[in-house]
C-alpha positions as CSV (number, residue, x, y, z in Angstrom):
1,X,30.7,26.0,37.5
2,X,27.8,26.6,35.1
3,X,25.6,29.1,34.9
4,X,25.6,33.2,33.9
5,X,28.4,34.2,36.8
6,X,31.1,32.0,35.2
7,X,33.8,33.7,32.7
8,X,36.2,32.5,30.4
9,X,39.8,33.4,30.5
10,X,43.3,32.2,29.2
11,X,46.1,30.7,30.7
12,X,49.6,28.6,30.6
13,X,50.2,25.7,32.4
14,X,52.8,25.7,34.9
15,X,52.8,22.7,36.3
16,X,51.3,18.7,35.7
17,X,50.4,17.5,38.9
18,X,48.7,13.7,39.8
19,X,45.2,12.8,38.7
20,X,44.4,15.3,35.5
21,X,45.0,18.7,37.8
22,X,47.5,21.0,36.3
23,X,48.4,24.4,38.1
24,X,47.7,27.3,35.9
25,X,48.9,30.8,35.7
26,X,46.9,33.3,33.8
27,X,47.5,36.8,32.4
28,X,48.0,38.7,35.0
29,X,49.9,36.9,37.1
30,X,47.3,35.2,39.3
31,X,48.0,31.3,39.6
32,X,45.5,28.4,40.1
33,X,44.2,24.6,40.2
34,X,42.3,23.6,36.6
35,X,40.9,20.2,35.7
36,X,39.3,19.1,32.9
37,X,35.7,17.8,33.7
38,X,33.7,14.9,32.0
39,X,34.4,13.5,28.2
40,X,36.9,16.3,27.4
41,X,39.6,14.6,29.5
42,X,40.3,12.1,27.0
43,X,41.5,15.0,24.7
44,X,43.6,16.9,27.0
45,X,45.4,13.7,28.6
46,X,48.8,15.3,26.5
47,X,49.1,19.0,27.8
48,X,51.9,19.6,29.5
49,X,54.2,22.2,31.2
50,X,53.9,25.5,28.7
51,X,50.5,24.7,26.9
52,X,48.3,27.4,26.3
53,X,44.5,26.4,27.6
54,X,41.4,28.3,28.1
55,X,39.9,28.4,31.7
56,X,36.7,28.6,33.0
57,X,36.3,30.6,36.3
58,X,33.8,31.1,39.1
59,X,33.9,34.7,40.6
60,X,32.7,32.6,43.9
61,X,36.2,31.0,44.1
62,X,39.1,32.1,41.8
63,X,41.6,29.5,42.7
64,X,40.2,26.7,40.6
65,X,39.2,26.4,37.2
66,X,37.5,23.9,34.6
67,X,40.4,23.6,31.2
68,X,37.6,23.9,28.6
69,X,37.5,22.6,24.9
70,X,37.4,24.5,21.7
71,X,33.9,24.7,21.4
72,X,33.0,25.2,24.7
73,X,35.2,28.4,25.0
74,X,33.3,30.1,21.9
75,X,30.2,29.3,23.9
């Protein structure tokens, strides 16, 4: 999901599911899959159900999104 199309957006988890996926709902209403890719997952392995997280989305497919980190949000 890198490059210039990519946007940043945030969201509440709704749901812990298997393997470091969570299904996220955001703003508006609109609910999708988010992970958390690479190093960061060692820092998110305690979100659960409620959590506020920042998303990373692709306009090419808007039902999954990368969790993102602090810094990489004010990126």
């Amino acid at each position: 999901m890198r490059g210039d199309d990519a946007f940043k957006v945030e969201g509440r988890v709704m749901e812990v599911l298997p393997n470091g996926i969570y299904r996220a709902e955001l703003k508006n209403g609109h609910r999708l899959t988010a992970f958390v890719a690479g190093k960061a997952k060692k820092n998110f392995a305690g979100l659960k159900t409620g959590d506020r997280v920042k998303l990373q989305l692709t306009p090419y497919d808007l039902s999954v999104g990368r969790i993102l980190t602090e810094k990489e949000f004010e990126k």
